[in-house]
N, C-alpha and C positions, 0 to 999 in steps of 0.2 A: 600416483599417490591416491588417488579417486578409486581406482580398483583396491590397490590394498586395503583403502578402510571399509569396501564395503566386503571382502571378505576377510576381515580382520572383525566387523559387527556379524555377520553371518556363522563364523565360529563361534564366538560366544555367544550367540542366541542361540546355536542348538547343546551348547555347556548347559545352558540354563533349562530349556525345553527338557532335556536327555539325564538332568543331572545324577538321578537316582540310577540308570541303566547304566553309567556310566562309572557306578561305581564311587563317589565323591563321597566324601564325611557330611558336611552341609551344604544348603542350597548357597552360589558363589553370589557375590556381591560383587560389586566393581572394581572394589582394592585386591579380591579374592584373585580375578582374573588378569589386572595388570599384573600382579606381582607372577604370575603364574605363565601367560605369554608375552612376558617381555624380551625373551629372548627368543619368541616365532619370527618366521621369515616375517607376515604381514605387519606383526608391532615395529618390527626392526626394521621396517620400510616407509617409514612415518615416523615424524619426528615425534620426541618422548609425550612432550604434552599432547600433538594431535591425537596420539592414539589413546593417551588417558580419556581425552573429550570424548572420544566414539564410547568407550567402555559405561563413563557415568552418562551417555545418551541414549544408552540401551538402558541401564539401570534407572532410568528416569521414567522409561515408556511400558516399563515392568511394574515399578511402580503404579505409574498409572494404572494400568490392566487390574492390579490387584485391589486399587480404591476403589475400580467402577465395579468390578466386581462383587466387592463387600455390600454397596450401594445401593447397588440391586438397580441404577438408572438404565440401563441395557440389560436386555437378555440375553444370557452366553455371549458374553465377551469374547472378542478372539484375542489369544494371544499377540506381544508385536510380532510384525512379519518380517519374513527375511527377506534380503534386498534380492533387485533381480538384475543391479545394473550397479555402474558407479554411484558413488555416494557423494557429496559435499566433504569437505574437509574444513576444518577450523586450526587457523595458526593463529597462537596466542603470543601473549606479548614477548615473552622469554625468546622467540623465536624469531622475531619482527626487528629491525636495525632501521633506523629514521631520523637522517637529523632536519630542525626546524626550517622552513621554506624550501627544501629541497622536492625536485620531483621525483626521485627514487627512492624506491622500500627496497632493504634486500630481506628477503627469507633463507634461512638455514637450509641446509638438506641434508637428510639419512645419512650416514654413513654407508648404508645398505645398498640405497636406492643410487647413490654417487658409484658404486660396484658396479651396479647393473648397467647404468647407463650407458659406462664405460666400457663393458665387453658388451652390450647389446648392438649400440649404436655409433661407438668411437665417440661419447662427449662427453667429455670432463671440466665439467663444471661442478665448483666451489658451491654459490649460490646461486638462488633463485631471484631473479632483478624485476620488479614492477615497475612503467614510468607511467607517471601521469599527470600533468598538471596539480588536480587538484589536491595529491598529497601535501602539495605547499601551503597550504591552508591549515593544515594537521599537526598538532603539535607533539601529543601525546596519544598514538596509535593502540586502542586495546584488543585488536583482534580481525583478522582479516580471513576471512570466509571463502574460498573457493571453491566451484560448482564446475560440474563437471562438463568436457568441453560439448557444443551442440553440435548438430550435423556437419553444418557450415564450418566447423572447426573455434569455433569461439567460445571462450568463457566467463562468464557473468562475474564476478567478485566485489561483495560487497562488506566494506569496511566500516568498522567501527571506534571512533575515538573521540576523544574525552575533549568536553569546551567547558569554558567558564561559566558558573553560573550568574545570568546574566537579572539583575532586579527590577520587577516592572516598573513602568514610569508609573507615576502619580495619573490620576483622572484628570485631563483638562479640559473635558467640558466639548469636547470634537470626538467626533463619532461616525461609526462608519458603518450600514447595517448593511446585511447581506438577505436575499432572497434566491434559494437555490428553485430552481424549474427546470423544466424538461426541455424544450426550445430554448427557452436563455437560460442557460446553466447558471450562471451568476449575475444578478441584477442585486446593482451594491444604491446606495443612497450617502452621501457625503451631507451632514445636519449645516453645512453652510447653503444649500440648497443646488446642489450638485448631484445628476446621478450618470450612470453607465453602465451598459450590458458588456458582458465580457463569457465567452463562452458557446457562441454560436454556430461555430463549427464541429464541435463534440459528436451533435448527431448525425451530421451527411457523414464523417472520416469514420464512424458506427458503422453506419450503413454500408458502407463502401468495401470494407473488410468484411461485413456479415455476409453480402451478397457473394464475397468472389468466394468465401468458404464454401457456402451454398451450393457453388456451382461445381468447387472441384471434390467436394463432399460426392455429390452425384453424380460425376464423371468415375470418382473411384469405388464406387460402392457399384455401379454398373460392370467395371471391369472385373470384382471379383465376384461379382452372382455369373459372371458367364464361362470363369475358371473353375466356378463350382463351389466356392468359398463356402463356408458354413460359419462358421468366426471369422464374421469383420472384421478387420482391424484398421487404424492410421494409416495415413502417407506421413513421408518425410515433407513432400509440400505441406499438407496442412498441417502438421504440425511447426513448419519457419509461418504459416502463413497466422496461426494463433498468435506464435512469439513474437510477430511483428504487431499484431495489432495493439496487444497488450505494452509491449516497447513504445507502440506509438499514442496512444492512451494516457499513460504516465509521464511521458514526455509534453505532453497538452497540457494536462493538470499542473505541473512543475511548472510552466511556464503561465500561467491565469493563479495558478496562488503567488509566485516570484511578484507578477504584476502587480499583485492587491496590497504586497508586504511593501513596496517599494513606493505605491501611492501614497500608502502611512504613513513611512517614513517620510516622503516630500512635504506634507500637507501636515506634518505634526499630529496624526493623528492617534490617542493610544489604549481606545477602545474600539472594538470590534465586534457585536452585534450582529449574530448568522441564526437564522432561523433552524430548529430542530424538527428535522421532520422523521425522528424515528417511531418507524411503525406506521408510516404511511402506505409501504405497500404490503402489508398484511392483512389479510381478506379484502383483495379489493379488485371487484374485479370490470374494468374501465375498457373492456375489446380486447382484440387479438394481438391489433399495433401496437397499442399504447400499454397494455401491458408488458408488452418486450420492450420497448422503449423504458418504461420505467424501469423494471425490473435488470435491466441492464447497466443504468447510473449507476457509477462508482463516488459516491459522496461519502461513504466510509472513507473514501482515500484524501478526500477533496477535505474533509475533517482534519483526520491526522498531518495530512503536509500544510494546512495553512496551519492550524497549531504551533506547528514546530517553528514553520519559518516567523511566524509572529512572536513568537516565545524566544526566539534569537535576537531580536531586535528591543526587549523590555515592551511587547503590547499585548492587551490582556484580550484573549480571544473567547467570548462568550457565547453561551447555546440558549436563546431564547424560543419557548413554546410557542408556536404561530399560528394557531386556532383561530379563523375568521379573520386573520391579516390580509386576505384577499378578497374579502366580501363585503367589506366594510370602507363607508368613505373616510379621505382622508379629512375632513372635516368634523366629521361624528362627533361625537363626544369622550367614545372611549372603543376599544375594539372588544368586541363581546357579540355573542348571537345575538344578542335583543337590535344592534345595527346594522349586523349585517344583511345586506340588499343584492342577492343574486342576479335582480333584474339588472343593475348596473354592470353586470358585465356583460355589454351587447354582443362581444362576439371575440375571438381570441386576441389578447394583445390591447382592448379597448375597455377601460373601466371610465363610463360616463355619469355625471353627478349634473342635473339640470342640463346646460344647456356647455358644460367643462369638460371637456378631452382630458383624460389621463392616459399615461401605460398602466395599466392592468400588471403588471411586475414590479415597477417602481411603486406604485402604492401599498404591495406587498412587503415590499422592503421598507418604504416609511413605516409602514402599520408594526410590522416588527420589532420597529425602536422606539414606538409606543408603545407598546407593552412591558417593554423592559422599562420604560422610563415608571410607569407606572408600577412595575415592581419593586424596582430599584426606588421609588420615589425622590429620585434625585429630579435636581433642575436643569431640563434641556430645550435651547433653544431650536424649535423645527420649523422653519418656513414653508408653507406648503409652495416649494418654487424647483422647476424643471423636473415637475413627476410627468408633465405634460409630452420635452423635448429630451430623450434620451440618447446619450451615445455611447455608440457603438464603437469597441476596442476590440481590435482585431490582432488575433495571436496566431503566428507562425505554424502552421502544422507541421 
């Protein structure tokens, strides 16, 4: 099905390209072309809705093309392009069968495609079967995505459906701020005076996958300068070796934001206080290392999935501005340049005030939820207790 839509989109991209040479009354739209190849081999090898979807996802990238072009924000726009490979597929709900707690989805198939199968390969098969666990959790299924298989024979499928909307709790006055960094990814503050690093492994499992790419990057780039190569191209390893790190990345984050959602929930807590550092690494430029080390944090994702999973449970997930959250003691008066004291940060990981040990992170995270308190101008109680003794939460790579 992966092939047919992607030449099922490749005909009607060059319908649209070609239209005038081709002789057509007006330029085709998406209803123009359904109605037109619905009875092609490739429509009629996809089920009705998926191949509507590819038709209005060409019309949509057309669209596009012709707003930026109007816009004038690019110079010569390219038209969209045609595919060079399988495409994703989208099976919508009409096509999807699910009952509630069950671990199987069935998907419909072609009548076309159920033809082929059957003189191609001798299998006759009705439906398409998914199992999975977490389908049980799903109640009302709206759309299930599949991508087409990788090297190793597998396929990614990501689903979508519909939950309750759930209403945030009320403030009670328990809060939980977050300081994201590069060494401790996550350094949270708990206002009963509680804190914990969570996130320490992020950058060796980084590194670890940077290097070995490194290495078969330049094992394979040596074998074809000696075949004569002039166009580079990929391996099949580096490219499992990308998808792994990437898999393995996601899987890290998934499991440090599960964590933070589930401390909330134990500890009653239903505000959530994360420092916003967008546009921190724009024009910045801190060395060779550390700029690949920053520029490589995925906090855009570290964003959106605690979001979500806080948004599932009723807790309100906030972005406060964190200007001099780390340069300023926790004592001060208020976090603003005029306190802020870079001498006190003696050396990485140590923010000292007289003669008091702090984490240099956990004070970032306090200071963080003074600033919101002060914006918010609500009443919060903050003990300045275990910014001193932090610990350290260790998640499964």
């Amino acid at each position: 099905m992966c092939y047919a839509a992607y030449k099922l989109w490749n005909v009607c991209n060059y319908e649209r390209n070609n239209y005038k040479s081709l002789g057509l009354e007006k330029y085709p739209d998406w209803y123009d072309q359904k109605s037109k190849h619905k009875d092609d081999l490739w429509f009629k090898s996809l089920p009705s809705q998926t191949a509507q979807e590819i038709c209005k996802l060409l019309d949509k990238s057309w669209k596009s093309f012709y707003r930026l072009k109007e816009s004038g924000g690019i110079e010569n726009p390219g038209t969209p392009r045609y595919k060079k490979d399988k495409m994703p597929i989208t099976y919508m709900q009409n096509g999807i069968q699910h009952e509630n707690g069950s671990y199987n989805v069935r998907l419909s198939l072609p009548k076309k495609l159920k033809e082929y199968m059957a003189h191609t390969y001798d299998i006759r098969a009705a439906y398409l079967y998914l199992k999975n666990p977490v389908f049980s959790n799903m109640d009302i299924i709206k759309q299930i995505k599949i991508y087409p298989p990788a090297n190793d024979g597998t396929s990614r499928i990501l689903v979508i459906y519909e939950v309750e909307d759930i209403l945030p709790e009320e403030d009670n006055g328990h809060y939980l701020s977050i300081d994201l960094g590069l060494h401790n990814l996550m350094t949270c503050y708990d206002n009963v005076g509680k804190t914990f690093i969570i996130g320490r492994e992020y950058l060796s499992l980084s590194y670890f996958y940077n290097k070995e790419i490194a290495r078969v990057q330049s094992q394979w780039d040596r074998i074809q300068a000696a075949r004569g190569m002039e166009n580079l191209k990929t391996s099949k390893h580096l490219q499992k070796l990308y998808r792994k790190k990437n898999d393995c990345i996601k899987d890290y984050i998934h499991k440090m934001t599960r964590y933070i959602t589930n401390y909330c929930v134990k500890n009653d807590i239903h505000t959530v206080v994360i420092g916003d550092i967008k546009g921190i690494r724009k024009e910045r430029n801190l060395g060779r290392k550390t700029n690949q080390k920053l520029h490589g944090l995925p906090y855009a994702r570290i964003y959106m999935q605690l979001e979500y999973k806080l948004k599932m449970k009723g807790i309100c997930l906030i972005r406060q501005e964190e200007s001099y959250s780390s340069q300023c003691s926790p004592q001060s008066e208020e976090v603003s340049r005029i306190y802020a004291e870079k001498r006190n940060r003696k050396k990485r990981g140590i923010y000292m005030v007289d003669t008091v040990i702090y984490n240099a992170d956990a004070v970032g995270a306090y200071n963080i939820l003074r600033k919101y308190h002060a914006v918010s101008g609500k009443e919060i109680d903050m003990p300045v207790t275990g910014l001193s003794s932090t610990k350290t939460i260790k998640v499964a790579v």
